[in-house]
C-alpha positions as CSV (number, residue, x, y, z in Angstrom):
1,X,104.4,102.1,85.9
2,X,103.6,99.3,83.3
3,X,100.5,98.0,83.7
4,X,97.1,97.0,81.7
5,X,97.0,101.1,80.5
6,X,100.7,100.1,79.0
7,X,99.7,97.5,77.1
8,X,96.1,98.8,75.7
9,X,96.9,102.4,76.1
10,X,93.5,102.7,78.1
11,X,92.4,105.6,80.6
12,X,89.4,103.1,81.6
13,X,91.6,100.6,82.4
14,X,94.4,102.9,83.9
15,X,91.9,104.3,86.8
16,X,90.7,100.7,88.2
17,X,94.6,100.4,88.1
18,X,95.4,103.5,90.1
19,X,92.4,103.3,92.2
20,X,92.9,99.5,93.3
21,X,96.3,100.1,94.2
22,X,95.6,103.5,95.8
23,X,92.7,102.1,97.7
24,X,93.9,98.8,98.3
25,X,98.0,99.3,99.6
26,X,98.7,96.9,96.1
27,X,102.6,97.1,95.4
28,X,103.4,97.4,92.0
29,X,104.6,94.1,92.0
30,X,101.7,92.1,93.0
31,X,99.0,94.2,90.7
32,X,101.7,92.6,87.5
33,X,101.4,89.2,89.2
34,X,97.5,89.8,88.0
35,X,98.4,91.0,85.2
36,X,100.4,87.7,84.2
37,X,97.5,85.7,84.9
38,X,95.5,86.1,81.4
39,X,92.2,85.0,82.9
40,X,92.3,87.8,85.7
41,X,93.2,90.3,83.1
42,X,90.8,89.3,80.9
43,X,87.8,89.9,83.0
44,X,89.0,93.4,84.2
45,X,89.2,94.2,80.5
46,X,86.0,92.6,79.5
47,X,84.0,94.6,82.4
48,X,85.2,97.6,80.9
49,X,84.6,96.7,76.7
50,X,81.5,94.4,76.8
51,X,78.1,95.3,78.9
52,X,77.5,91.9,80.4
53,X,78.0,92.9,84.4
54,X,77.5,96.1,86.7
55,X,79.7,95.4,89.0
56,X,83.8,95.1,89.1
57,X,85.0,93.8,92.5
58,X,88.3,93.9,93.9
59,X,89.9,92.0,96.8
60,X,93.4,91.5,97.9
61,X,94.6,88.0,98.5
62,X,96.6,87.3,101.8
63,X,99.2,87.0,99.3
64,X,98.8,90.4,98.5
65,X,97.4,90.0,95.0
66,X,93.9,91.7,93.7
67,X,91.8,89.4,92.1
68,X,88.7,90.6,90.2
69,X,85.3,90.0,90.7
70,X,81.5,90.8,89.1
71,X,79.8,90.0,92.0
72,X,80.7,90.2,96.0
73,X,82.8,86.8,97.1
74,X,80.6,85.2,99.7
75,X,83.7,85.1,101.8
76,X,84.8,88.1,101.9
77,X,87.6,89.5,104.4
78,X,89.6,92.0,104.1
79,X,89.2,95.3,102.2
80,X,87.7,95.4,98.9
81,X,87.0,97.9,96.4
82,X,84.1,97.8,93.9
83,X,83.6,99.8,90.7
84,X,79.8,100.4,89.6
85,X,78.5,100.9,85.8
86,X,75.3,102.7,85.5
87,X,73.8,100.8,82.6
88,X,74.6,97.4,81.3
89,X,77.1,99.1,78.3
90,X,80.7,99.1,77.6
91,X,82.5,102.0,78.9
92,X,82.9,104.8,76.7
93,X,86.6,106.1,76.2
94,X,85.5,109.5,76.3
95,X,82.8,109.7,78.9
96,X,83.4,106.2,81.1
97,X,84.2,108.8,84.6
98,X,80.3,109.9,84.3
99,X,79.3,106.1,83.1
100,X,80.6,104.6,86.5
101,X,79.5,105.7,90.5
């Protein structure tokens, strides 16, 4: 499946991918409908390069699209799945499974 790991060739990237849409029930379809939305994308990938925010939150939409988060929606319903860095780094390409809870 083509996804962000398709475009950037990036394990980090690749497991929030597979986990979200494990976790989560998202179709294949809908996790490319964030994909196309360059803002969205952009803030998954900058979670993972730059060492601004902990925390990587995702929600489904009632329209069955994940959006990305850095910190818990104050109206949250429904399922969400959350990704947790240890320190306040970028993720390492060889090491990011240990750098993450």
């Amino acid at each position: 499946s083509r996804g962000i790991n398709a475009e950037y060739g990036d394990a980090r990237l690749q497991l929030i991918q597979t986990y979200t849409q494990k976790t989560l029930k998202v179709k294949n379809d809908k996790w490319q409908k964030l994909l196309s939305q360059d803002e969205q994308k952009q803030l998954i990938v900058d979670w993972v390069e730059k060492g601004d925010n902990l925390n990587l939150i995702m929600i489904v939409q009632p329209n069955g699209i994940p959006l990305p988060f850095y910190e818990f929606p104050s109206q949250l319903k429904g399922k969400a799945v959350y990704f947790v860095k240890k320190g306040k780094t970028a993720l390492s390409k060889e090491k990011f499974r240990s750098e993450i809870i």
